[in-house]
SERO-4910 file (N, C-alpha, C, O; in steps of 0.05 Angstrom, whole numbers):
BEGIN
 pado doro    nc1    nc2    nc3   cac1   cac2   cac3    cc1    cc2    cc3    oc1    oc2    oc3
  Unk    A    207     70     89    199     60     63    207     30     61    228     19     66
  Unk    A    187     23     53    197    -14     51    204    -21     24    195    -11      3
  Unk    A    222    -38     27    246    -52      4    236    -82     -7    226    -95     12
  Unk    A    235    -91    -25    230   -125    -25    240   -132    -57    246   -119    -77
  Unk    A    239   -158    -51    247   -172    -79    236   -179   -100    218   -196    -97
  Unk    A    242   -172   -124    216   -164   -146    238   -187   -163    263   -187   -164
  Unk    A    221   -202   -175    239   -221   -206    233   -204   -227    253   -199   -241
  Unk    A    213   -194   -234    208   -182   -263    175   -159   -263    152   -164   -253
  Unk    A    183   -139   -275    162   -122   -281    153   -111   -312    165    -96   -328
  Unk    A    127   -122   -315    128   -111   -347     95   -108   -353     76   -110   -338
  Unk    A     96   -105   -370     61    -93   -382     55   -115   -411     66   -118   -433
  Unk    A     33   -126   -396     23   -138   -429     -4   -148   -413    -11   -145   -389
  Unk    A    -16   -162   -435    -45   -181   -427    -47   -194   -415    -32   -214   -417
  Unk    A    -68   -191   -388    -76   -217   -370    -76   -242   -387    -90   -242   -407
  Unk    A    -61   -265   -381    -75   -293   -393    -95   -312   -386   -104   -331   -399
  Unk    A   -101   -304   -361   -119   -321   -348   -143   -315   -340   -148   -291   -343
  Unk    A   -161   -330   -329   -185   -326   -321   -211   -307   -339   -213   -310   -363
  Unk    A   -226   -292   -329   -244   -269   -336   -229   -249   -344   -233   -240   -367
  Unk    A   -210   -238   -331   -203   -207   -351   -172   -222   -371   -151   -210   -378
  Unk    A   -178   -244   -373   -162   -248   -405   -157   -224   -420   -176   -208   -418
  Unk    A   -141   -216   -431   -136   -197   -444   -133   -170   -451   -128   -157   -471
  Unk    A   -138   -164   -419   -140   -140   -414   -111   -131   -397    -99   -145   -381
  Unk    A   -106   -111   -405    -84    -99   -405    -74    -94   -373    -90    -85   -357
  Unk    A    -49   -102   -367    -39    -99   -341    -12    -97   -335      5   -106   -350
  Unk    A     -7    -83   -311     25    -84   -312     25    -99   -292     12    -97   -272
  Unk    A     42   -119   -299     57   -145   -270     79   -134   -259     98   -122   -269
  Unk    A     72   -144   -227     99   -135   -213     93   -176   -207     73   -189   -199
  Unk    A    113   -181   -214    114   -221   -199    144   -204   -175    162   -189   -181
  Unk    A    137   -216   -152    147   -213   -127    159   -237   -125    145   -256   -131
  Unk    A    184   -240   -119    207   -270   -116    193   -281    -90    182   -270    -71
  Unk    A    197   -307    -95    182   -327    -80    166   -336    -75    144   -326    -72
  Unk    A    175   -375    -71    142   -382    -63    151   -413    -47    168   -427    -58
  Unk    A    141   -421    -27    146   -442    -21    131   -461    -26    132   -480    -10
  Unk    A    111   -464    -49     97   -485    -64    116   -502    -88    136   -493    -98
  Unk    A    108   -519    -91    125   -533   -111    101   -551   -138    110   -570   -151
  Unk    A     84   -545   -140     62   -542   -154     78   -563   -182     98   -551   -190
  Unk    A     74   -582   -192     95   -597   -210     92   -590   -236    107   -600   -253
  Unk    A     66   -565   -245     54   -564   -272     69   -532   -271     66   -519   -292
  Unk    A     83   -518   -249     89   -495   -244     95   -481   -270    104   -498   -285
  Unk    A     95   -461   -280    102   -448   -303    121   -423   -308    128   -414   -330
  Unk    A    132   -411   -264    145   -392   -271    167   -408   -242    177   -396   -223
  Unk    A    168   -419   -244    188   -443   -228    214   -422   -219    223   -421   -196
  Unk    A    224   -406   -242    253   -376   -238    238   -363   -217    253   -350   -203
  Unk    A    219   -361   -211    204   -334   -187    207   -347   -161    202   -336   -139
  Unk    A    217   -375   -165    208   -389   -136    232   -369   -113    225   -360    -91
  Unk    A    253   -366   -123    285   -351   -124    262   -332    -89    240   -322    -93
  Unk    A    270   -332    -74    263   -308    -53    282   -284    -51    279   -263    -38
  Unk    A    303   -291    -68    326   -260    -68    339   -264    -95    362   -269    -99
  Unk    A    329   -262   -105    340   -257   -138    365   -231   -133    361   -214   -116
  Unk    A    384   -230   -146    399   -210   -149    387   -183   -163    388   -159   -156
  Unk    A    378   -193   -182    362   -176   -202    341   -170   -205    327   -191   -204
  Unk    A    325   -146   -211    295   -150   -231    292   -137   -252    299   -114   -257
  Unk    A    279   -159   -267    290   -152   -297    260   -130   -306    239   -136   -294
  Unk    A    259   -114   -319    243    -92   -322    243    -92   -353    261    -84   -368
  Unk    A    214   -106   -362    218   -103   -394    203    -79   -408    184    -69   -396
  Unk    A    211    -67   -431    205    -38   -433    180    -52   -445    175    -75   -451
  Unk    A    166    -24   -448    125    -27   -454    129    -23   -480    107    -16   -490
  Unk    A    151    -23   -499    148    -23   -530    161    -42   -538    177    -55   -524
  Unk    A    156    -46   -565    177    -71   -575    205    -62   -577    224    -72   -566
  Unk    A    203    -39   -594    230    -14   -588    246    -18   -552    270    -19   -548
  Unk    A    234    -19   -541    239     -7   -506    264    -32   -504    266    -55   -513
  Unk    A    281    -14   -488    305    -36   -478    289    -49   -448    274    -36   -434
  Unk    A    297    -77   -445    304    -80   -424    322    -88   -402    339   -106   -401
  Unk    A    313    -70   -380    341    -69   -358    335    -90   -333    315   -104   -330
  Unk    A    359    -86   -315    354   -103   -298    372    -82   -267    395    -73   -264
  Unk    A    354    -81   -252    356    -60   -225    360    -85   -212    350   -107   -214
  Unk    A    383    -73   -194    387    -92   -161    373    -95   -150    355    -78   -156
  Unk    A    367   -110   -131    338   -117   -112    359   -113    -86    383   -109    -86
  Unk    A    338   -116    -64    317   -106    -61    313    -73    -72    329    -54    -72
  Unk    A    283    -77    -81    277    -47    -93    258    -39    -72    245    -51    -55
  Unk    A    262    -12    -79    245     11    -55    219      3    -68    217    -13    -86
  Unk    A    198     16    -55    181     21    -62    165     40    -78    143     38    -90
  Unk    A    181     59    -75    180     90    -89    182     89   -126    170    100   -144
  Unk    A    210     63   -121    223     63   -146    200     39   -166    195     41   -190
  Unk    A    191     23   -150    162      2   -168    151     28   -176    156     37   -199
  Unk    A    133     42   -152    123     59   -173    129     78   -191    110     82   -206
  Unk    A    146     90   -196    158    106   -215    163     85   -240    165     94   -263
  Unk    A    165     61   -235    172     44   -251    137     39   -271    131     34   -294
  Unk    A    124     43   -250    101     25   -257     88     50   -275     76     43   -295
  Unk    A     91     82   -268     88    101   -287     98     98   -307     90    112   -325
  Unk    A    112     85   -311    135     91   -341    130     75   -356    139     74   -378
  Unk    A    102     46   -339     90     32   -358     59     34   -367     48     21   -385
  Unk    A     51     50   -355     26     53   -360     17     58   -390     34     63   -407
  Unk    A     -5     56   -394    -16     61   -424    -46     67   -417    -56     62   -395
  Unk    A    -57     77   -438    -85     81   -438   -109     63   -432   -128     67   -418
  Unk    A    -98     37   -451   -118     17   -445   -107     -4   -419   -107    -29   -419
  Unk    A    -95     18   -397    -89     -6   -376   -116    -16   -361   -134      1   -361
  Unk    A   -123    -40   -348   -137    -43   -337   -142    -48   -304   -162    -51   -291
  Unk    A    -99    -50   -292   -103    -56   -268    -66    -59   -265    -52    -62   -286
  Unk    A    -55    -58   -239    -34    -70   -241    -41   -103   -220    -57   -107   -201
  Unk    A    -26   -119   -231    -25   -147   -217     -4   -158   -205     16   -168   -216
  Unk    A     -9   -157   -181     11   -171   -160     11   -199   -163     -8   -214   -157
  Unk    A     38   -207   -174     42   -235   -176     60   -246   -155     67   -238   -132
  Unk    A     67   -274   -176     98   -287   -168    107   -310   -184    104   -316   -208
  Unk    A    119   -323   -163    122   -323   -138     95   -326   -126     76   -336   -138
  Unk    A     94   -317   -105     77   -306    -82     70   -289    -72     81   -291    -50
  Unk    A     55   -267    -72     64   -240    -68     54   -240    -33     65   -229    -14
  Unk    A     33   -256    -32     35   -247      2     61   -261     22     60   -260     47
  Unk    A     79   -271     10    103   -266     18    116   -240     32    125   -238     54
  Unk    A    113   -218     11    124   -196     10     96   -179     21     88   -162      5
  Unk    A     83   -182     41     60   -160     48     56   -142     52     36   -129     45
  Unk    A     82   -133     71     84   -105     71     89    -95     52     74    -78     43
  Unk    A    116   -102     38    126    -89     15     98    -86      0     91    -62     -4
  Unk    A     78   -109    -12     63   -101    -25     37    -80    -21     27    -65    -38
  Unk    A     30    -82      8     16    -62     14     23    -28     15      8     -8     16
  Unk    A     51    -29     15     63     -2      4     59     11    -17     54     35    -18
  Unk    A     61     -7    -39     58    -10    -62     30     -6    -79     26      9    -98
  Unk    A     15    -24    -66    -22    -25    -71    -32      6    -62    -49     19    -74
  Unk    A    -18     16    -36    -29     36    -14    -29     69    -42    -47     85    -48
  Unk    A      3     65    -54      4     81    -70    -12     86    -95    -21    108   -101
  Unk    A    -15     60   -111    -27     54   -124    -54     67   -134    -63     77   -155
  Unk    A    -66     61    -98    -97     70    -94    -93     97    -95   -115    107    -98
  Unk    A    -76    116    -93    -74    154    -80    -70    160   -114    -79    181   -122
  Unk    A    -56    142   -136    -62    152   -165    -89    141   -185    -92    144   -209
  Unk    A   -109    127   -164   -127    123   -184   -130     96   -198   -147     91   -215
  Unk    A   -107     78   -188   -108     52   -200   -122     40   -198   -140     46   -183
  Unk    A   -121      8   -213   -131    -15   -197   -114    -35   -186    -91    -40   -194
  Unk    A   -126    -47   -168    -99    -52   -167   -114    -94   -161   -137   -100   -154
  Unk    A    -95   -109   -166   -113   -139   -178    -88   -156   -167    -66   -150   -176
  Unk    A    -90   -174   -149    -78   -192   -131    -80   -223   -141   -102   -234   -141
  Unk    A    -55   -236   -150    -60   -271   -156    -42   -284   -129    -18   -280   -128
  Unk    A    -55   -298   -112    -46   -310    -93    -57   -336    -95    -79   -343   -104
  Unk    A    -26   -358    -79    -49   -387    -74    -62   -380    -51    -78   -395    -38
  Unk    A    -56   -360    -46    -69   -351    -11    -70   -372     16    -87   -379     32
  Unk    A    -46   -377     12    -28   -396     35    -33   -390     60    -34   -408     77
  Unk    A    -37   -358     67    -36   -351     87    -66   -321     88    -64   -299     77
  Unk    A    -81   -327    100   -109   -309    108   -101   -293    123   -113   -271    122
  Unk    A    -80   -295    142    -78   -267    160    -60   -240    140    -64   -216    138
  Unk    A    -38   -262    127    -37   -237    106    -44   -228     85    -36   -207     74
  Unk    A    -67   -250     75    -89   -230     56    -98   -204     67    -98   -181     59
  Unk    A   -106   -216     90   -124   -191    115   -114   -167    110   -128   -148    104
  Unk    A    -86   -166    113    -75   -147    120    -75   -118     98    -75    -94    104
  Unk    A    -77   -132     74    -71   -118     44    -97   -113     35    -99    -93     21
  Unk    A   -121   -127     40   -139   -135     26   -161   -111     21   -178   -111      3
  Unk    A   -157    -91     38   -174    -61     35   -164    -55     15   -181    -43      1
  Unk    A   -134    -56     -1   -123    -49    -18   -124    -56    -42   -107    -51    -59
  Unk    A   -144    -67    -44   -148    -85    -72   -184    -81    -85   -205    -78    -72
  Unk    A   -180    -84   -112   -203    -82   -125   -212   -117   -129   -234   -126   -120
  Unk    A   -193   -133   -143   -197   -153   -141   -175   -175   -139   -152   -169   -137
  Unk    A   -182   -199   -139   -165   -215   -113   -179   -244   -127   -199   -257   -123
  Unk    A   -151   -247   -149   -154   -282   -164   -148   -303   -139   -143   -289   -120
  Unk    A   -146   -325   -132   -144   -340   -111   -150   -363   -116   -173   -372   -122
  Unk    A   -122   -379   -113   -119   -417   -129   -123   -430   -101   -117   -425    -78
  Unk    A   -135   -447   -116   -140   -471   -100   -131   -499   -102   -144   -515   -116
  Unk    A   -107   -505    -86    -87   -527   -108   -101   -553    -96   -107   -557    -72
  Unk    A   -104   -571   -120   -104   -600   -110    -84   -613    -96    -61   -606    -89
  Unk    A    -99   -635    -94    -81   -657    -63    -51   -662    -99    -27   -657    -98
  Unk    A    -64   -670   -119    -46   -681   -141    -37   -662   -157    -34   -665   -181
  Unk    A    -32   -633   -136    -15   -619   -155     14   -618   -142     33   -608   -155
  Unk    A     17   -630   -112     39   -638    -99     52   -606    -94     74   -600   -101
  Unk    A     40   -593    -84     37   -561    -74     57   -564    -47     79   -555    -41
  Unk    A     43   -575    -38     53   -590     -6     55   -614      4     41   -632     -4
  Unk    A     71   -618     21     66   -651     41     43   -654     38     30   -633     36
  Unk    A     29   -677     38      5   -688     49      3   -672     75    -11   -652     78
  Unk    A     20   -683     96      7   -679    118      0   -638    125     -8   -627    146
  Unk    A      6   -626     94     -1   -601    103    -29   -581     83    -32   -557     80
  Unk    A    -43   -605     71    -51   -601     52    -77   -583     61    -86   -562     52
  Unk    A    -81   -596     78   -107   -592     92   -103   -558     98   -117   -541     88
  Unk    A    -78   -551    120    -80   -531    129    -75   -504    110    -84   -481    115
  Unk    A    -60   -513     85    -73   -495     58    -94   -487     42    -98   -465     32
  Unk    A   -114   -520     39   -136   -510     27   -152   -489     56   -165   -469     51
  Unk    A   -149   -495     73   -162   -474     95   -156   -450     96   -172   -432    104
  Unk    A   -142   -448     90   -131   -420     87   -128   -399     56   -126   -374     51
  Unk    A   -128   -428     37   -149   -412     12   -174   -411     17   -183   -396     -1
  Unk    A   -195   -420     35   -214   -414     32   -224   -385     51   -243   -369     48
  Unk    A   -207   -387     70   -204   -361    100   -205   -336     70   -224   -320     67
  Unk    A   -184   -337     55   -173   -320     37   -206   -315     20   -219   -294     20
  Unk    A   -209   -325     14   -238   -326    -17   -261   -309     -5   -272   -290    -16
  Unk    A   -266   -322     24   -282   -307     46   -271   -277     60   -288   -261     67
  Unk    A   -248   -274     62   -245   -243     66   -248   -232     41   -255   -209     40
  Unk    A   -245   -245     18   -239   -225      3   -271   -223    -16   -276   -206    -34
  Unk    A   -288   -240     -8   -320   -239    -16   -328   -216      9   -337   -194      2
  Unk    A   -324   -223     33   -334   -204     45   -333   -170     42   -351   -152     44
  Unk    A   -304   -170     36   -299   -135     34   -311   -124     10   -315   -100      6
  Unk    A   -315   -141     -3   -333   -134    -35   -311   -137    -54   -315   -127    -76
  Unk    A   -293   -145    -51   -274   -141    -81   -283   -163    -93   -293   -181    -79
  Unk    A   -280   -166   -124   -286   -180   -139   -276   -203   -149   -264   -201   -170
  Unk    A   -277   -228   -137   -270   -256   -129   -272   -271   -147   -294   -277   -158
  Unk    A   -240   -282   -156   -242   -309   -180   -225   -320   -161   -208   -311   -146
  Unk    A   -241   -353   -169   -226   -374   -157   -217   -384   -183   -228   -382   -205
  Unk    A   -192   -395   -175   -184   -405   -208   -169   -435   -198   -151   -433   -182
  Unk    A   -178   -462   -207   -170   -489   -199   -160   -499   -227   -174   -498   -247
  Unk    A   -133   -509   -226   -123   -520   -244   -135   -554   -249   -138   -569   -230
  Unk    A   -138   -559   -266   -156   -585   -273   -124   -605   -286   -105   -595   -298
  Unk    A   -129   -634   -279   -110   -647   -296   -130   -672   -309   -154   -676   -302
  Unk    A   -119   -685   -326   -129   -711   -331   -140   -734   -306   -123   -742   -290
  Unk    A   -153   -738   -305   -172   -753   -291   -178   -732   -258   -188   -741   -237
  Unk    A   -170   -709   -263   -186   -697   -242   -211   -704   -226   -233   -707   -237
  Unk    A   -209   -706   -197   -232   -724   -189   -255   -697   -184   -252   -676   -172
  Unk    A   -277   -710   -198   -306   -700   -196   -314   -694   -168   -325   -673   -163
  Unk    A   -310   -712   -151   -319   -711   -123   -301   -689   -115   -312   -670   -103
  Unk    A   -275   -688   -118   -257   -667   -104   -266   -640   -118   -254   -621   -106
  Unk    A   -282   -629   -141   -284   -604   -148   -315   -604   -139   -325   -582   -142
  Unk    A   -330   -620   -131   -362   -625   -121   -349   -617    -89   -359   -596    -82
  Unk    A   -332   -626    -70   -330   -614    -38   -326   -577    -51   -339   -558    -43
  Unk    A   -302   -580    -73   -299   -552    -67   -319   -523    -71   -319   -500    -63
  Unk    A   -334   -536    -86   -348   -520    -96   -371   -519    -82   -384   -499    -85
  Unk    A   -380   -537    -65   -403   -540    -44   -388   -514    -28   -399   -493    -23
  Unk    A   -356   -520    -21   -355   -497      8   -352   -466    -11   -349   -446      3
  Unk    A   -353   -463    -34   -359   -441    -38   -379   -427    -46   -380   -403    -51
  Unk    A   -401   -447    -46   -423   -437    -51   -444   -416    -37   -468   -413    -44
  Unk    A   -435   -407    -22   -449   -382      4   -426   -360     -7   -431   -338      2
  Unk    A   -402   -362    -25   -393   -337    -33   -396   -328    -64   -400   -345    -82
  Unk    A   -393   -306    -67   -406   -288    -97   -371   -291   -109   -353   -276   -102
  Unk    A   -368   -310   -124   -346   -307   -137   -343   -318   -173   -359   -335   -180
  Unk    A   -327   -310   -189   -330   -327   -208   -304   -348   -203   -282   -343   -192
  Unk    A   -313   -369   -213   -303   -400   -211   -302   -406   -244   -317   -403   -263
  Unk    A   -265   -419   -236   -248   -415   -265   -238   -443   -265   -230   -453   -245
  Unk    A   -239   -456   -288   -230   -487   -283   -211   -487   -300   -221   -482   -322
  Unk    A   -172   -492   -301   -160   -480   -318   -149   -508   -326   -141   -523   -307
  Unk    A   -146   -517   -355   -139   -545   -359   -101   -540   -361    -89   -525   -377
  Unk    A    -88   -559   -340    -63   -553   -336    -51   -550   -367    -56   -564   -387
  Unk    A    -33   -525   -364    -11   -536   -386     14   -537   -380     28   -523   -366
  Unk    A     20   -558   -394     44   -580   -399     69   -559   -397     69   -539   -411
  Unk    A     83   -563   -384    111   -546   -368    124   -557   -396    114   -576   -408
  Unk    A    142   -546   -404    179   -559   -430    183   -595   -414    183   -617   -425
  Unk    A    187   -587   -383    199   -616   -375    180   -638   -384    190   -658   -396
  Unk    A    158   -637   -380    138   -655   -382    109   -657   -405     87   -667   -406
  Unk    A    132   -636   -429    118   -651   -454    112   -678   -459     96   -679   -477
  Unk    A    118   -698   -452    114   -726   -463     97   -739   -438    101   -763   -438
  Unk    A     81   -731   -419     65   -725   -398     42   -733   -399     49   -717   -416
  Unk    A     15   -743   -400     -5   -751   -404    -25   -740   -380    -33   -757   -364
  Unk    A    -30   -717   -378    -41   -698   -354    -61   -676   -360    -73   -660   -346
  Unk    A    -61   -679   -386    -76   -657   -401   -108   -671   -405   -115   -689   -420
  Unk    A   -126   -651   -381   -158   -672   -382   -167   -662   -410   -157   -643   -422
  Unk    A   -194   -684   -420   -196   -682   -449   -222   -668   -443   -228   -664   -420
  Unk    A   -236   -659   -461   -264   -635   -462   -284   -659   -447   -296   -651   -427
  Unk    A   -286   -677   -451   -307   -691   -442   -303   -691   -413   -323   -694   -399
  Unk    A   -278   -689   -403   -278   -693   -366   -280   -662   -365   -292   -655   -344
  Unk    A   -272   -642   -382   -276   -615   -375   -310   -606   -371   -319   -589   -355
  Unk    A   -327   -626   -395   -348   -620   -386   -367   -624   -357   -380   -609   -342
  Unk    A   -361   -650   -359   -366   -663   -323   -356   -643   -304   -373   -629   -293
  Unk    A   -334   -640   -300   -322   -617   -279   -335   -594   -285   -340   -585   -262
  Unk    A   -345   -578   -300   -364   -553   -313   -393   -553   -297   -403   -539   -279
  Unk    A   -402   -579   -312   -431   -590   -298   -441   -593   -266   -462   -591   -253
  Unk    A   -408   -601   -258   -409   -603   -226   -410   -583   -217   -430   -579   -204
  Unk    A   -389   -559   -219   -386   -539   -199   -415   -517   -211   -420   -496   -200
  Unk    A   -427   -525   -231   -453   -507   -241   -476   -518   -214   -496   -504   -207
  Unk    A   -470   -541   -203   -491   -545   -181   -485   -530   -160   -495   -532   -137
  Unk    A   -472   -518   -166   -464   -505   -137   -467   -472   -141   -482   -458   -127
  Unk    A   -447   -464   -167   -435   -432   -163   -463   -429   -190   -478   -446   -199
  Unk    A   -459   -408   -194   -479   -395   -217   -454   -381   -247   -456   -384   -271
  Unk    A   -436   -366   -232   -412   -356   -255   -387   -381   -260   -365   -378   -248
  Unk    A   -389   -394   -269   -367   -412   -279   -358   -418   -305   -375   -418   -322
  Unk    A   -332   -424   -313   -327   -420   -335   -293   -438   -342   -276   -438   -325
  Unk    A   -289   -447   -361   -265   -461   -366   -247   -447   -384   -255   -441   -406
  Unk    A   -224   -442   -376   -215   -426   -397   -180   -429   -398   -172   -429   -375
  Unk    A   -155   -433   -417   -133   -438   -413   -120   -426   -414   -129   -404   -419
  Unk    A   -102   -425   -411    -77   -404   -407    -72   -382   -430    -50   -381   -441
  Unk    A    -89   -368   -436    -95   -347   -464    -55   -340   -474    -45   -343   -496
  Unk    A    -42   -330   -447    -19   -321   -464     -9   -340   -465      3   -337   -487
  Unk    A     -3   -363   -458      8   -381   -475     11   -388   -503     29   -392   -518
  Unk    A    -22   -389   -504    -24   -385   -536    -14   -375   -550     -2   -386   -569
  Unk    A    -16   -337   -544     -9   -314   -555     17   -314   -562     24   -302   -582
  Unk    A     37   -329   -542     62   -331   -536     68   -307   -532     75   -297   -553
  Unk    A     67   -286   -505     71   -268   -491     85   -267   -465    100   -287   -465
  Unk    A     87   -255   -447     89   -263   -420     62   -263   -406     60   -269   -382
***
């Protein structure tokens, strides 16, 4: 049975993309070796957290915090005790979750034998271990970081966006249901969302243009693109994809997790 490092597990509303609002339980998996500067869960970066904190599915519900590494047995028993009626999927976060692949395909494998869904957010760093998980999945969100979101060295930028795109392509191929989701900043370059969207245009995905939001450190920040560059960026990747759409970080709003 495989063991891995979990930061936090809890049940509330997707915030992002197309299933906005729909009900899910998060497992975020510790770690990530991106450094993304608009990052928003920056505590997940941790690859061995001592703890994972487990928030109860009521307002009533305590929450606890289990030693890591956790079994696998014990997510799911965990992930029963969150379920609800109007669930719509559980979502493998982070962190990073194809960090943890095995652990997570343990996890997904079970998942699938009760009937779930089961819904994957990766920057998808790595294509061989999408591969690996990817029968296991219904659907499969997948970022695509800019050169100016400082993700990586320059000199390794290249060999990531390749490998988000290896990722977008297994995961169009097997049929699961494919969002690309690109964080947009102020003066986001037109040409750089016009290459990307040209190389995804031979795959069936919806394409999500998410206008960054402003981290606590960098409230006083000037990075936030205004509707009129949101429109341009809209207009561009419409020459390309057919499902596209702009949309912001919903729980933020809500102020949720």
């Amino acid at each position: 049975m495989e063991k891995g490092y979990i930061t936090e597990l809890f049940s509330s509303f997707q915030g992002e993309g197309p299933y906005a609002g729909r009900r899910q339980i998060f497992i975020r998996f510790a770690g990530c070796h991106l450094s993304c500067f608009y990052c928003d869960t920056a505590y997940a970066r941790d690859p061995k957290p001592g703890f994972c904190t487990v928030f109860g599915s009521e307002a009533s519900s305590k929450n606890r915090s289990i030693e890591n590494p956790l079994p696998s047995s014990l997510v799911i028993d965990i992930v029963k005790g969150l379920k609800t009626l109007d669930l719509h999927s559980i979502s493998y976060t982070g962190g990073e979750p194809l960090l943890s692949a095995s652990f997570v395909k343990e996890i997904a494998k079970e998942a699938k034998s009760m009937h779930l869904k089961n819904f994957i957010e990766t920057n998808g760093y790595s294509a061989s271990a999408f591969a690996s998980i990817a029968d296991y999945f219904d659907f499969a969100s997948i970022d695509i970081k800019l050169r100016n979101h400082r993700a990586v060295a320059e000199n390794e930028y290249d060999n990531l966006y390749r490998n988000a795109m290896d990722c977008i392509k297994i995961s169009a191929d097997k049929g699961l249901e494919t969002i690309v989701k690109v964080v947009v900043l102020k003066n986001t370059s037109v040409k750089e969302i016009e290459t990307i969207c040209s190389d995804l245009a031979d795959f069936n995905v919806k394409f999500v243009l998410q206008p960054v939001t402003v981290p606590p450190h960098l409230q006083h920040a000037d990075v936030v693109p205004g509707v009129e560059e949101l429109f341009a960026l809209s207009e561009t990747a419409g020459r390309f994809l057919q499902d596209v759409m702009v949309l912001p970080q919903v729980h933020k709003i809500m102020r949720i997790r």
